[in-house]
C-alpha positions, 0 to 999 in steps of 0.5 A: 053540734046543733048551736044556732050558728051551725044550723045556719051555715048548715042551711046557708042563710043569706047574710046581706041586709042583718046589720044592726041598725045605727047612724051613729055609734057610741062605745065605752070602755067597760071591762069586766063581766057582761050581762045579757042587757050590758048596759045595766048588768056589767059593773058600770053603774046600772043606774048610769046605764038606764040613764044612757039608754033614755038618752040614746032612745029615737036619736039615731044613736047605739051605745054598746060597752067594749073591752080590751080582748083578753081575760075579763078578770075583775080589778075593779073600774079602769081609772080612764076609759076609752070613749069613741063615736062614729057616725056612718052616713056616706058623706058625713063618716067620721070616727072621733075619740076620747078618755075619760075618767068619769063616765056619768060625762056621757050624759052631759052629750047632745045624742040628737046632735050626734045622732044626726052627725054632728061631732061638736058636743063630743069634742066639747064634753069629752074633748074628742078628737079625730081618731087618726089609728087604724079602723075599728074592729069590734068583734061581739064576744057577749055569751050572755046574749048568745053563747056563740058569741062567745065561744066563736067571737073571743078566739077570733078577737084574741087572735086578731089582739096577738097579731097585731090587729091595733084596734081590736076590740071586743063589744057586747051586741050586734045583733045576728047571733047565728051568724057569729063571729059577727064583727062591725068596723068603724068608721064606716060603719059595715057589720060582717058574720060569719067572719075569720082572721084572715078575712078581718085582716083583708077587710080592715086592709081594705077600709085603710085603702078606700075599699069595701070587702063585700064577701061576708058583709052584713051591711051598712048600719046607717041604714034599715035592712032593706036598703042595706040589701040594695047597697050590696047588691048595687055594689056587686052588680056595679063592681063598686067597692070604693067606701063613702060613695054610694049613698041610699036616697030613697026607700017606697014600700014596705014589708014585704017589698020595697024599691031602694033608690042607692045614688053614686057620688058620681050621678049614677042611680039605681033601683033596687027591688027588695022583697022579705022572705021567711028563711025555711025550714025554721031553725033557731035564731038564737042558742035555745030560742024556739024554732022560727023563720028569720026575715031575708032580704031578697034582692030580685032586681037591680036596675040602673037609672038615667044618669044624671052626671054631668056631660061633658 
C-alpha cells in the first residue's frame, strides 16, 4: 500500500521535533462525526466553533474536539460534556478538568490567562478541578484530515479502551499524519507517532512514574520544533528521563540553524545545535497531497555547559 504513513517508515523519516505546537491545550467533548477543520464541520454549533477559534488565535492555546472511542453513531448532543486543559510548560503542568452542560461557556475563558498557565479562569467559569485519574491518552482518530489517521488511530484507541486504559480518548488533529497512529499524553504534553499498544501502556506507566518514554516520542509541545529536537536529544545524551526537569531556556538562530540552550532543574545546561534538513527523496506528507520534502530536524551536536549548580 502506498499511504503516507508506509512511505514514511519505508524511508525512516526521523520523528524528533514533529509535535504539534501548544503551551496549553483545551479539549471538548464532542462525540459524532468530524469533519476536516472539526471545529466548524462536526455538530458542535459552527458558529461556537469560529468563535473559539478567534479566542484561541495568539494565546498559546490549542483547542481540539475529542470523543469517547467506540462507534460514532449520531444521538444528538451529549447532556454534559467533558472539558479538560492542560498547560505543559516544565515547572508549571498541570491537567485541570470539568463538565459542562453548555458549551458556549467556553468562551466565557480568559485564553491569554491559560495560554500563559494560569488555571483560574478554568476553575472559575467551569468550576474545574485538578484532574486526580490517570494521564491522558488522546489518539488522533480524524479520517477527514487523513485517512490514516483513522484506519491506524481508531483500532489502536478502541484497543487501549478495552484493556482497560482509563483516559482514552480519540482527538481530531495532532498534526503528523504519516506518522500515524499519532497519540499526545497529557499533562506533559509529549506527542508520539508511529505508536502501539503495548507502547502506549509503557509510556502511560511511565508518565504515572515520573518518566518519560523517549523511543517514538515526537516532542514536547510546549515548545517549537526546534527546541523539541534538543530536548530529545539532551535527554538521550543525559540519560535523563525524569518528566518536568528540563526546561528550554533559549533558542539564537533561525531556519535553518539554531542553537537551543535546554536547563536541568539541577544547574545542568547544555547547547544544542539544530539544523533543518529536507526529508529526500520527496514523498507525501499527507494521503493524496503531492510529493514534497517535509523539514527534519537534525540535531549535529550536544554539548554540555559549565554547571551552575551549587558547590557544596
Amino acid at each position: 500500500m502506498s499511504r503516507c504513513v508506509s512511505v514514511s517508515r519505508d524511508l525512516d523519516e526521523p520523528i524528533a521535533g514533529t509535535a504539534a505546537t501548544a503551551r496549553t491545550w483545551l479539549l471538548l467533548e464532542q462525540p459524532g462525526p468530524w469533519g476536516a477543520q472539526a471545529l466548524t464541520m462536526s455538530h458542535l454549533d459552527p458558529s461556537l466553533g469560529r468563535a473559539l477559534e478567534k479566542a484561541a488565535e495568539g494565546t498559546g492555546v490549542r483547542i481540539a474536539l475529542i470523543r469517547r472511542p467506540g462507534r460514532h453513531a449520531d444521538f444528538g448532543p451529549p447532556a454534559v460534556r467533558q472539558v479538560y486543559a492542560a498547560h505543559t510548560t516544565p515547572g508549571n503542568v498541570w491537567l485541570r478538568s470539568a463538565t459542562t452542560h453548555d458549551p458556549e461557556r467556553l468562551l466565557d475563558l480568559d485564553f491569554a490567562a491559560l495560554g500563559k498557565g494560569a488555571p483560574q479562569t478554568f476553575d472559575t467559569v467551569l468550576q474545574g478541578r485538578p484532574h486526580t485519574g490517570h494521564p491522558l491518552a488522546l489518539v488522533c482518530t480524524n479520517g477527514k484530515r487523513d485517512r490514516c489517521c483513522a484506519l491506524l488511530g481508531r483500532p489502536l484507541a478502541a484497543e487501549l479502551a478495552a484493556s482497560g486504559v482509563e483516559g482514552a480518548w480519540e482527538v481530531t488533529h495532532l498534526g503528523g499524519h504519516r506518522f500515524a497512529p499519532t497519540l499526545l499524553v497529557l499533562p506533559y504534553g509529549y506527542a508520539y507517532g508511529r505508536a502501539q499498544a503495548p507502547h502506549v501502556k509503557e509510556i502511560l506507566h511511565g508518565v504515572r512514574e515520573g518518566r518519560l518514554v523517549v523511543e517514538g516520542c515526537r516532542g514536547g509541545s510546549a515548545w517549537e520544533r526546534p527546541a523539541q529536537a534538543a530536548e530529545l536529544a539532551v535527554r538521550s545524551a543525559a540519560r535523563e528521563y525524569s518528566t518536568d526537569v528540563l526546561s528550554v531556556v533559549r533558542t539564537d538562530g533561525s531556519a535553518p540553524r539554531w542553537e537551543v540552550t535546554v536547563a536541568h532543574t539541577d544547574g545542568r545546561r547544555w547547547s544544542v545545535e539544530v539544523i533543518q534538513g529536507a526529508s529526500l527523496p520527496p514523498r507525501p506528507e499527507s494521503c493524496g497531497s503531492a510529493l514534497g520534502s517535509p523539514a527534519r530536524m537534525d540535531v549535529v551536536a550536544v554539548r554540555e555547559l559549565e554547571s551552575t549548580a551549587p558547590t557544596r
